[in-house]
C-alpha atoms as one frame of an Amber mdcrd trajectory, in Angstrom:
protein
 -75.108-115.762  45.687 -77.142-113.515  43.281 -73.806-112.395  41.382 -72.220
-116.075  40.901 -76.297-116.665  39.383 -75.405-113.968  37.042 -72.314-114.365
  36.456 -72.964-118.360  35.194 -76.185-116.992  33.682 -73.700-114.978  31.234
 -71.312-117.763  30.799 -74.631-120.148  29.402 -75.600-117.503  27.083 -72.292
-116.738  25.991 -71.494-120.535  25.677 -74.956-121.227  23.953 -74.869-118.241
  21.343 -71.130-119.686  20.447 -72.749-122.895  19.919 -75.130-121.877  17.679
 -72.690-119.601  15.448 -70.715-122.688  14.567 -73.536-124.450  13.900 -74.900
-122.036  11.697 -71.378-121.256  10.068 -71.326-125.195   9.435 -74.865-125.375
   8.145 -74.079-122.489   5.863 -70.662-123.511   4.831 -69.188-120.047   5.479
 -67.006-122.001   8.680 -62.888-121.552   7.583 -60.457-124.484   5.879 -58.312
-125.297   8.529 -54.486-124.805   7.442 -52.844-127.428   6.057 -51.101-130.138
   8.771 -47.289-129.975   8.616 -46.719-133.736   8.885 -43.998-133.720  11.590
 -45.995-130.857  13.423 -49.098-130.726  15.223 -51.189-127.245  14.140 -52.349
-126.320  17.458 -55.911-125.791  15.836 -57.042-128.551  18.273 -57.554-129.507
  21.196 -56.285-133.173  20.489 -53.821-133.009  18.063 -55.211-135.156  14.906
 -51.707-136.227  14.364 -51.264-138.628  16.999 -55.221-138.950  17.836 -55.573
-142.770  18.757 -59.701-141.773  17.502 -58.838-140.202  13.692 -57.979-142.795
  11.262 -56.042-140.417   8.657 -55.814-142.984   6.356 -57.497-146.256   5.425
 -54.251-147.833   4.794 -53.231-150.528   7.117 -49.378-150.081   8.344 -47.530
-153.031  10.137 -45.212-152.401  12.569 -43.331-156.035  12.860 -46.863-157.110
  14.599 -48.447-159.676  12.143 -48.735-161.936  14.723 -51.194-159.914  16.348
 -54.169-160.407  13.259 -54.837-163.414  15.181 -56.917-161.749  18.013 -58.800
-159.651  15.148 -62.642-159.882  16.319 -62.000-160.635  19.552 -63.023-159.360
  23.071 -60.739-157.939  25.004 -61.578-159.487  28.265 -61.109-162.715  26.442
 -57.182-162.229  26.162 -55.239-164.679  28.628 -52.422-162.826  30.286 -49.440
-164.042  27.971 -51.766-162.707  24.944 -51.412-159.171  26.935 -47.825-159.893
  26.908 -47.390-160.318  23.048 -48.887-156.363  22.708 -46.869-155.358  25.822
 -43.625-156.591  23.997 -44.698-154.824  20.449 -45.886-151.785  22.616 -42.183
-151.588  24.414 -40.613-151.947  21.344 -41.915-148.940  19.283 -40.593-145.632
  19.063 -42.489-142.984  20.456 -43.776-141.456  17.059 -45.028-145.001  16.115
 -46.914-145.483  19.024 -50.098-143.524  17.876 -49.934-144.717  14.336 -49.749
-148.654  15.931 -53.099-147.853  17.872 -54.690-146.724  14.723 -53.455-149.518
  12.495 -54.732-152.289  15.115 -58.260-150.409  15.138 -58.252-150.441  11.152
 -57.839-154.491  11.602 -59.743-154.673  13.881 -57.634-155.752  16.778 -58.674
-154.792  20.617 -56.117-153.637  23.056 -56.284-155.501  26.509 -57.395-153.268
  28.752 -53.784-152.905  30.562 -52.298-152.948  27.701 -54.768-150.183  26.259
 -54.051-147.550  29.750 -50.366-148.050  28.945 -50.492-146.575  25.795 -52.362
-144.042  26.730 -50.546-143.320  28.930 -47.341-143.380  26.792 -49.435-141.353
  23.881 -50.004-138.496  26.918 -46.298-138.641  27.385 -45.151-138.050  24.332
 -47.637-135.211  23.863 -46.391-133.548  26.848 -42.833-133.625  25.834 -43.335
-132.383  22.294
């Protein structure tokens, strides 16, 4: 019992002194540029790669994927959506490719468009995927 205390003891301190040498590298600006993102590649620099992140909105630009349509639920609650309004995103979900998938998610955030929530785990789900078999 008194080794696993030290043993996650040294794993704290190691964890909390790496902690505060980013920070300070941050602070300081001494922390490296990341490389440059191939476009078609993800970097590996991450542990989510930014490429497909449904979170990092690259670009400010809208994009439209056939899904017009869809600006009418801008503003509104997801748990407000009647089950043939899941449908219309289930049918524009099915009919992306799998690199447009990602970029779709991001687009409906920028116009501020919620996902149902089934509709939401699906793409996750198809986002994880597609990771996986990259």
């Amino acid at each position: 019992m008194e080794v696993a205390l030290i043993i996650l003891g040294a794993i704290v301190a190691v964890g909390a002194a790496c902690m505060l040498y980013e920070l300070y590298c941050r602070h300081s600006g001494k922390s490296e540029e990341a490389p440059a993102v191939v476009a078609d590649e993800c970097c590996g620099q991450h542990a989510v790669c930014e490429r497909d992140s449904l979170l990092a909105a690259m670009s400010e630009k809208i994009e439209y994927f056939d899904d017009e349509e869809l600006d009418a639920y801008a503003g509104r609650d997801a748990a407000q959506y009647s089950e043939s309004e899941s449908e219309e995103f289930r049918s524009v979900l099915l009919t992306l490719l799998p690199d447009d998938v990602a970029p779709w998610a991001r687009s409906l955030q920028l116009r501020g468009i919620e996902l149902p929530a089934d509709v939401r785990d699906e793409l996750l789900m198809i986002v994880g995927e597609n990771r996986h078999t990259r």
